[in-house]
C-alpha positions as CSV (number, residue, x, y, z in Angstrom):
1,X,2.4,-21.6,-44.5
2,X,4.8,-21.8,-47.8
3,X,8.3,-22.9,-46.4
4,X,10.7,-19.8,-46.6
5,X,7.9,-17.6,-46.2
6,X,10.2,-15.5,-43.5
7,X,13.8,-15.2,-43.9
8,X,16.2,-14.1,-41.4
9,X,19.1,-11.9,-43.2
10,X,22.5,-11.0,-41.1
11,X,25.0,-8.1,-42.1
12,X,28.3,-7.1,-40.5
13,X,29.3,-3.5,-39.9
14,X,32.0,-1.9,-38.6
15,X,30.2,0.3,-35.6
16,X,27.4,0.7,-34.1
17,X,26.2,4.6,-36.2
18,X,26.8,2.6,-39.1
19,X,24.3,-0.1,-37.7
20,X,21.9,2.4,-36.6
21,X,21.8,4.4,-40.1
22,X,21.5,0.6,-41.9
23,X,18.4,0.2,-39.4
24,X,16.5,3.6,-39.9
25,X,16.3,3.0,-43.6
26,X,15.5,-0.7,-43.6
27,X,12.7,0.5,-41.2
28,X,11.5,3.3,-43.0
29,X,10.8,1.5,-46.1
30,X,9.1,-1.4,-44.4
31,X,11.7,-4.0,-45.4
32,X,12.5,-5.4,-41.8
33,X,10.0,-4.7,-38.6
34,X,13.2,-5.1,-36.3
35,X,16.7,-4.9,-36.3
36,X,19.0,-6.3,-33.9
37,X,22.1,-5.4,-33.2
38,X,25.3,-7.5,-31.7
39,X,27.7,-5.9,-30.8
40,X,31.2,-7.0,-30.0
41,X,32.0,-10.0,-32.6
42,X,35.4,-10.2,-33.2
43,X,36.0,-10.5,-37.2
44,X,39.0,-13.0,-38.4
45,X,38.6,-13.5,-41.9
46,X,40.7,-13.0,-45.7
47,X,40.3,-9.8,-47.6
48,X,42.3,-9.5,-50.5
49,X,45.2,-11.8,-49.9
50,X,45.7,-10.6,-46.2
51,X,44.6,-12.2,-42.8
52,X,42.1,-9.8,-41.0
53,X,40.9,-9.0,-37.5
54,X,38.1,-6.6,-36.9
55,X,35.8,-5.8,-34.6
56,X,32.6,-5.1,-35.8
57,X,28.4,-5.9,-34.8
58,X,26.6,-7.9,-36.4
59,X,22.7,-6.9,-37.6
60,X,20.3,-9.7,-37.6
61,X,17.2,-8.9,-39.3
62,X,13.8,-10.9,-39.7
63,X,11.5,-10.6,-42.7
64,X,9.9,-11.4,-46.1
65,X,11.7,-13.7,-48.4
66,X,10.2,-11.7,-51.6
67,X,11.9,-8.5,-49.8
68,X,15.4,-10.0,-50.2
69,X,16.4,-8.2,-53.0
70,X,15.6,-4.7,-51.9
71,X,16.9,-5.1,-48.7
72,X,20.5,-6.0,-50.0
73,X,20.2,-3.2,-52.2
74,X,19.3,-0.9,-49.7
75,X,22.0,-2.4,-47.3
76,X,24.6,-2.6,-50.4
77,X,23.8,1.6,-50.9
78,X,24.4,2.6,-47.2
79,X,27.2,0.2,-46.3
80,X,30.8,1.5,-46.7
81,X,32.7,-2.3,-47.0
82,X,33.3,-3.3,-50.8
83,X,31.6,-6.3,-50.1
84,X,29.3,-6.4,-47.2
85,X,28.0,-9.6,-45.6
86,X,24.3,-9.9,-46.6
87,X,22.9,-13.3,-46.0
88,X,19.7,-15.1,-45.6
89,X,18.7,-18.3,-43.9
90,X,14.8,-19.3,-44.3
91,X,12.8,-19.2,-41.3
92,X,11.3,-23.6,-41.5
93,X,8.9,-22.7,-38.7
94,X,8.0,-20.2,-36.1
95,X,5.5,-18.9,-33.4
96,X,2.5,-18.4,-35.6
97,X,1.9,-14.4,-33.8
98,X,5.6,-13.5,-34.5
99,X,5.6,-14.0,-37.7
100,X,2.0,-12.6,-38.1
101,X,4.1,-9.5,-36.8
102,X,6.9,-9.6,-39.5
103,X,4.4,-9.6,-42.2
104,X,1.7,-6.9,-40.8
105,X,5.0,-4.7,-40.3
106,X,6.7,-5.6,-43.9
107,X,6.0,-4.5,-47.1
108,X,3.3,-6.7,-49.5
């Protein structure tokens, strides 16, 4: 298997319906098989000059690399930050009927 096959991809949002309305459309257009969400992460971070705290969950997502791009459009288009968290780290090696799973359950 091609190294970064699979990426995972985490998001921040600021509540769980927010989460939940990311997730149905990342799942409806067969761009994740799975979303899980954390919640309870407590946010510190600089936004425009200022010192932050939030609470927010965090969505951590498994999938395709070649579905990267739509999926951080689709999470860019349903997101209300400016600048939502969309990041992906590549998947070096997994459990060979897992990732079977994220690609029968992703798009080509």
């Amino acid at each position: 298997m091609p190294q970064n096959k699979f990426i995972v991809v985490m998001s921040t949002v600021p509540n769980e319906e927010v989460g939940k309305k990311i997730a149905h459309v990342l799942l409806q257009k067969k761009l994740v098989p799975c979303v899980n969400m954390v919640p309870n992460v407590r946010s510190i971070y600089t936004w425009k000059g200022e010192i932050r705290d939030e609470s927010e969950l965090v969505m951590v997502m498994k999938t395709r690399a070649s579905l990267f791009d739509n999926l951080r459009d689709e999470i860019k288009a349903n997101h209300p930050y400016e600048c939502p968290e969309v990041i992906a780290i590549p998947i070096v090696a997994g459990f060979q009927p897992y990732l079977d799973w994220i690609r029968e359950n992703t798009l080509d």
